[in-house]
C-alpha positions as CSV (number, residue, x, y, z in Angstrom):
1,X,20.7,5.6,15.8
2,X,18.4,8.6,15.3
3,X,15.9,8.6,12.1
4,X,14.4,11.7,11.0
5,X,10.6,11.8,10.2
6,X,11.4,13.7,7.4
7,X,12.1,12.2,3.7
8,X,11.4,11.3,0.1
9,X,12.0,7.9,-1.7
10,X,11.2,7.0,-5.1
11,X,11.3,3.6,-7.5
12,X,10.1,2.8,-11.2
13,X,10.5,-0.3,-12.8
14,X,9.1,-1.8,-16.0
15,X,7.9,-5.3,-16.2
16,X,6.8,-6.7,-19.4
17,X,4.2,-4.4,-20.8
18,X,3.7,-2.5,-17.1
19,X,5.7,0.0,-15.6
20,X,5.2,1.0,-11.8
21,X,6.0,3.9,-10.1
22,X,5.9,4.4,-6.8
23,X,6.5,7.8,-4.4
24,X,6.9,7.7,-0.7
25,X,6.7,11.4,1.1
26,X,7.1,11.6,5.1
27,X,6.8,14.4,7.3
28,X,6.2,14.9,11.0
29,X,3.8,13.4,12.9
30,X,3.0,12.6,16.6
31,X,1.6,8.9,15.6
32,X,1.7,7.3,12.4
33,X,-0.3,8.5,9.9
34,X,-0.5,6.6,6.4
35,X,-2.2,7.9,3.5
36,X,-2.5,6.1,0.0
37,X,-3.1,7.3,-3.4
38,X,-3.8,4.6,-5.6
39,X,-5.3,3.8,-8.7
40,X,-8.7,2.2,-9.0
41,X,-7.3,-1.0,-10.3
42,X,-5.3,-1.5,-7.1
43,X,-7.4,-0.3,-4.4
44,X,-8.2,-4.3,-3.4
45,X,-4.4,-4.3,-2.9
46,X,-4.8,-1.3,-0.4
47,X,-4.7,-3.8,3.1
48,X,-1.2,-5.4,1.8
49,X,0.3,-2.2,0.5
50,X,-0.4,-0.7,3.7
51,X,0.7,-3.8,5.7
52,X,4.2,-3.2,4.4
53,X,4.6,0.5,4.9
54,X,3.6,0.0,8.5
55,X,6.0,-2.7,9.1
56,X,9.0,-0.6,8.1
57,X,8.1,3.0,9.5
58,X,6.6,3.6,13.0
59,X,5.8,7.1,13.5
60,X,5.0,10.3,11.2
61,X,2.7,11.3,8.0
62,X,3.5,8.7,5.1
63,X,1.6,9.2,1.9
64,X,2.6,7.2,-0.5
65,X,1.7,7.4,-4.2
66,X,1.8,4.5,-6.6
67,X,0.7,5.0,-10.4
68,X,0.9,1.3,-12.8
69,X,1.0,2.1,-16.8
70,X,0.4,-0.4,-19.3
71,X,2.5,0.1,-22.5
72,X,1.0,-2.8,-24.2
73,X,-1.6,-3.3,-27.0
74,X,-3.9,-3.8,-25.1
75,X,-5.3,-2.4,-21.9
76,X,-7.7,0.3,-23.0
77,X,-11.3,-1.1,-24.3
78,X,-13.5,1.9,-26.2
79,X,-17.2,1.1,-25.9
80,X,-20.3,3.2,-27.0
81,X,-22.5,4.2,-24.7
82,X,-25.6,3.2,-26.5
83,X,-28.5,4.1,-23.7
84,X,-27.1,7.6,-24.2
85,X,-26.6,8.2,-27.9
86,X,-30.3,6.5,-28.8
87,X,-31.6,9.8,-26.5
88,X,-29.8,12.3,-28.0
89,X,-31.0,11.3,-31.3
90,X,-34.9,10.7,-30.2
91,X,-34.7,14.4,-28.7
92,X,-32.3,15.2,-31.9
93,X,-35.0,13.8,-34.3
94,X,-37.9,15.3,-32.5
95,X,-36.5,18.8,-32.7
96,X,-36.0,18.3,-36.3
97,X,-40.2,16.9,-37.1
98,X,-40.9,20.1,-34.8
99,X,-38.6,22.4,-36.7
100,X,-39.8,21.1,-40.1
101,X,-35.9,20.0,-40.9
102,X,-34.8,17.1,-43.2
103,X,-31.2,17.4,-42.7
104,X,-30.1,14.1,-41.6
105,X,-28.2,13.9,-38.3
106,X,-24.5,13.5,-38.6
107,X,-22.8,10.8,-36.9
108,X,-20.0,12.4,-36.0
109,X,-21.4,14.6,-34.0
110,X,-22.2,12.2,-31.2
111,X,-18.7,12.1,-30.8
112,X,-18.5,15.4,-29.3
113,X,-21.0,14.9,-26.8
114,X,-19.4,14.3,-23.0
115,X,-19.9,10.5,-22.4
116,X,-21.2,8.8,-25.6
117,X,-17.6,7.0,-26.0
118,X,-16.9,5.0,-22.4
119,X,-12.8,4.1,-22.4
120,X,-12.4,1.1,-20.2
121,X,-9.7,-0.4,-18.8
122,X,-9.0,-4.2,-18.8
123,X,-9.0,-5.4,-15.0
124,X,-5.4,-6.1,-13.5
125,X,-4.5,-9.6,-12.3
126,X,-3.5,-8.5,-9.0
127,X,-2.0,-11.6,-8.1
128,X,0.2,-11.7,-11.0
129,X,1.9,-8.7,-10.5
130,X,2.2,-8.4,-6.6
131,X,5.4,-9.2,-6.5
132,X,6.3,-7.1,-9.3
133,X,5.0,-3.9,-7.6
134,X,6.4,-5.1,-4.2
135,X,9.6,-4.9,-5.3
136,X,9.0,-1.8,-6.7
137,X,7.2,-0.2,-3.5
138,X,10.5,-1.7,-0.9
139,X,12.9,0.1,-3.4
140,X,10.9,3.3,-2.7
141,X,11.0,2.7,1.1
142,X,14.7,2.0,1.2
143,X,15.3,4.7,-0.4
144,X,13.0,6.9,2.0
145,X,14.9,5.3,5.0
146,X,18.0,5.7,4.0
147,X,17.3,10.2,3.5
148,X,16.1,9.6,6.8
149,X,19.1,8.3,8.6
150,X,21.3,10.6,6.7
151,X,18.7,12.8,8.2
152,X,18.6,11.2,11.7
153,X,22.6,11.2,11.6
154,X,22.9,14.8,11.3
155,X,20.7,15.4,14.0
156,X,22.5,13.1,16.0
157,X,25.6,15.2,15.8
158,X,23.6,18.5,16.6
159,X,22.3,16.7,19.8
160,X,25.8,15.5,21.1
161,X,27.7,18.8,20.8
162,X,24.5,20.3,22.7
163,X,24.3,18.0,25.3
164,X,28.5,18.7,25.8
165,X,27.5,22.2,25.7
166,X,24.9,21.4,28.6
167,X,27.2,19.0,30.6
168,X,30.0,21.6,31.1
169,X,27.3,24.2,32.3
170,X,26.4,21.3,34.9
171,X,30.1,20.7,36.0
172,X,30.7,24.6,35.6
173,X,27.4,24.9,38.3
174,X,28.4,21.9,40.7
175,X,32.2,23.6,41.4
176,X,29.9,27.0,41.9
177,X,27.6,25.0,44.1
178,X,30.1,24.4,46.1
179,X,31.6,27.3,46.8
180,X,27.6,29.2,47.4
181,X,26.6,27.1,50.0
182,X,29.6,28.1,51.9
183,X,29.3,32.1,51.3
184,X,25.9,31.7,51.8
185,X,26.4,29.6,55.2
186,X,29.2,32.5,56.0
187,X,26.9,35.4,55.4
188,X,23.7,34.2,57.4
189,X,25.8,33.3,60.1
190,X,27.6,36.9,59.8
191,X,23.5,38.7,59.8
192,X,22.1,36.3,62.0
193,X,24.9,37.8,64.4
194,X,24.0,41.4,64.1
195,X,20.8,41.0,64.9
196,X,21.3,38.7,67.7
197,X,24.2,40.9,69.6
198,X,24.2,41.5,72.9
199,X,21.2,38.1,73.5
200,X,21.8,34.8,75.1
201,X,21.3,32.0,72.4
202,X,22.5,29.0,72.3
203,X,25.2,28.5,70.0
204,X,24.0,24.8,68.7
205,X,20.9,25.8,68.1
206,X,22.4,28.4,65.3
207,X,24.7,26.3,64.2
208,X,21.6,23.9,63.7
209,X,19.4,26.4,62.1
210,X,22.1,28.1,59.6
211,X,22.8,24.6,58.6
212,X,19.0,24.1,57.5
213,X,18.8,27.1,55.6
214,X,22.1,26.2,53.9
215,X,20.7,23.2,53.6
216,X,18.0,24.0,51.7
217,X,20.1,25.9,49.3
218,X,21.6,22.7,47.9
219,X,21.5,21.5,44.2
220,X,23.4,18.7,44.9
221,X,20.5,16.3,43.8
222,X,19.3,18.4,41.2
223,X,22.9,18.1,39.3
224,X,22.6,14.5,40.2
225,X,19.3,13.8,38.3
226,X,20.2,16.1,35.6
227,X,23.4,14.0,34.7
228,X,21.3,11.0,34.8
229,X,19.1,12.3,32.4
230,X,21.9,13.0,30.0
231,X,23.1,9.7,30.2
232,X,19.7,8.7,29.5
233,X,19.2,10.8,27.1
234,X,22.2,9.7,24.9
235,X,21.1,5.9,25.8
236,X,18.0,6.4,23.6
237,X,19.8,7.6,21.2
238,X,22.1,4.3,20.2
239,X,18.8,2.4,20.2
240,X,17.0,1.2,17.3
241,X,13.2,2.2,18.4
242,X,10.9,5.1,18.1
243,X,12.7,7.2,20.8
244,X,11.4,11.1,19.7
245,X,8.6,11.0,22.2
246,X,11.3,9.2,25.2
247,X,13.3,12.2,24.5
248,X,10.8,14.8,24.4
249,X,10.1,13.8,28.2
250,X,14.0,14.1,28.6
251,X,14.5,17.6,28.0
252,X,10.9,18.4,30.3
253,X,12.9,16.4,33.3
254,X,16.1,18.3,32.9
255,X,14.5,21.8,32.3
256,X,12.5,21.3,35.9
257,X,15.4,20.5,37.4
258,X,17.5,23.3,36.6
259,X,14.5,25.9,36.7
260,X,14.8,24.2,40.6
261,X,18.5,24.8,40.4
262,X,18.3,28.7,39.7
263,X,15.0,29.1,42.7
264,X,17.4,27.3,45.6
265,X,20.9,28.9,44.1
266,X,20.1,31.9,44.1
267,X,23.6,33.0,42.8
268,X,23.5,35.6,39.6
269,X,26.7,32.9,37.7
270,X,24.5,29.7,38.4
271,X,21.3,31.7,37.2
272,X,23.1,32.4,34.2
273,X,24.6,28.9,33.4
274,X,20.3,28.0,33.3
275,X,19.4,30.2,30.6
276,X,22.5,29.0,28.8
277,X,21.4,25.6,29.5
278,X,17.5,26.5,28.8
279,X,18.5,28.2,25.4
280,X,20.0,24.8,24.2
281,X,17.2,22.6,25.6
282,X,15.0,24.6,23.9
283,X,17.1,24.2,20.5
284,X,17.0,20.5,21.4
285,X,12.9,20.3,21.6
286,X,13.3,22.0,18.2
287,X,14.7,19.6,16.9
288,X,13.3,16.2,18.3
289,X,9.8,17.1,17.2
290,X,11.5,15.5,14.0
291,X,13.0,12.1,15.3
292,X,10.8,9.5,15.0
């Protein structure tokens, strides 16, 4: 089954006092590519959380966001930041002796200055709440998966009726085939001839030679591989694996081949059954640049 790249999954829950959050974007991607965003408090947690992600998606740009709130009483610690507020009010004090002002300094005024009040937040016990936020961060990657195989799905169903579209171009092109390397037999044997009236050759030996040249008009293997890289190519597709870059390699096989087809046909209905079947190979690439 096809997966898309491409996806969004979210979970919350609340346990106790915390509530955790948890956001899970994914885009495209030629490797796997995770990137966390994580509060300070969990950043020794950063090796496990990545562990999971990893385990459960295998290619494409993951960032994942995970925010933890504490509801309860406590949590938050205020503390003055003492260092700093004695300095203000040694430079405060001496400006005042230099300006020849009594007027006391007022207290409250310290509060306004950046950094004199340091809020602190109690340490998590990361062990304690692991499984808490695990569960928490699987719901958010179920979720993800499952918008990517609805994803995956569609895309599935976009590649089968374009790979039908390209199979009856083939089948169309092998019952031309056949019929090409006989006129084209017919009409080299018809100049060759002309040209050869009235001298002695040997008529083996132009039987031998027309049948090279005919020869080498033949696409016979050409369709052969091409078919085999459909079947291939729909293989993948049932397989539970990171396929995108297989198929990718697919449609480079089967667009040689036919460019090969159109060069040794050389018939103006075969050359058009290519670009037909170029156009949808190229709609294909389009698209597998988003399976994983």
């Amino acid at each position: 089954m096809l997966k898309s790249m491409t996806g969004y999954g979210r979970a919350e829950s609340s346990k106790g006092a915390l509530e955790f959050s948890v956001e899970i974007r994914s885009g495209n991607n030629r490797f796997r590519e995770i990137i966390l965003r994580l509060p300070q408090s969990l950043q020794p947690s950063e090796d496990r959380i990545r562990s999971i992600v990893s385990s459960r998606l295998r290619r494409g740009r993951i960032e994942v966001s995970i925010q933890i709130k504490d509801n309860g009483d406590k949590g938050l610690n205020l503390e003055l930041n003492r260092p700093l507020v004695r300095a203000y009010a040694t430079i405060f004090n001496e400006l005042n002796e230099e300006l020849g002002c009594k007027q006391p300094i007022d207290l409250s005024f310290f509060s306004q200055l950046k950094d004199t009040i340091i809020v602190k937040q109690d340490s998590v016990d990361l062990e304690r709440i692991w499984p808490d936020l695990k569960d928490v961060l699987d719901k958010a990657l179920l979720s993800l998966e499952t918008m990517r195989m609805d994803e995956g799905k569609a895309l599935e169903e976009d590649f089968l009726v374009r790979l039908n579209r390209i199979k009856g171009d083939i089948e169309e092109i092998r019952n031309r085939a056949k019929v090409t390397v006989e006129e084209y037999r017919d009409k080299l044997i018809q100049k060759i001839n002309k040209l050869i009236e009235g001298i002695d050759i040997a008529e083996d030996r132009l039987m031998q030679e027309v049948a090279l040249m005919a020869d080498r008009s033949d696409i016979t293997e050409e369709l052969i591989r091409v078919e085999s890289h459909l079947e291939q190519f729909r293989s993948y597709m049932n397989q539970d694996d990171v396929i995108g870059r297989r198929l990718d390699f697919l449609l480079q096989e089967i667009n040689r081949e036919v460019n090969t087809m159109a060069s040794k046909a050389a018939d103006s209905f075969v050359s058009q059954l290519v670009v037909d079947i170029k156009a949808e190979l190229e709609r294909l690439r389009e698209q597998i640049q988003n399976v994983e």
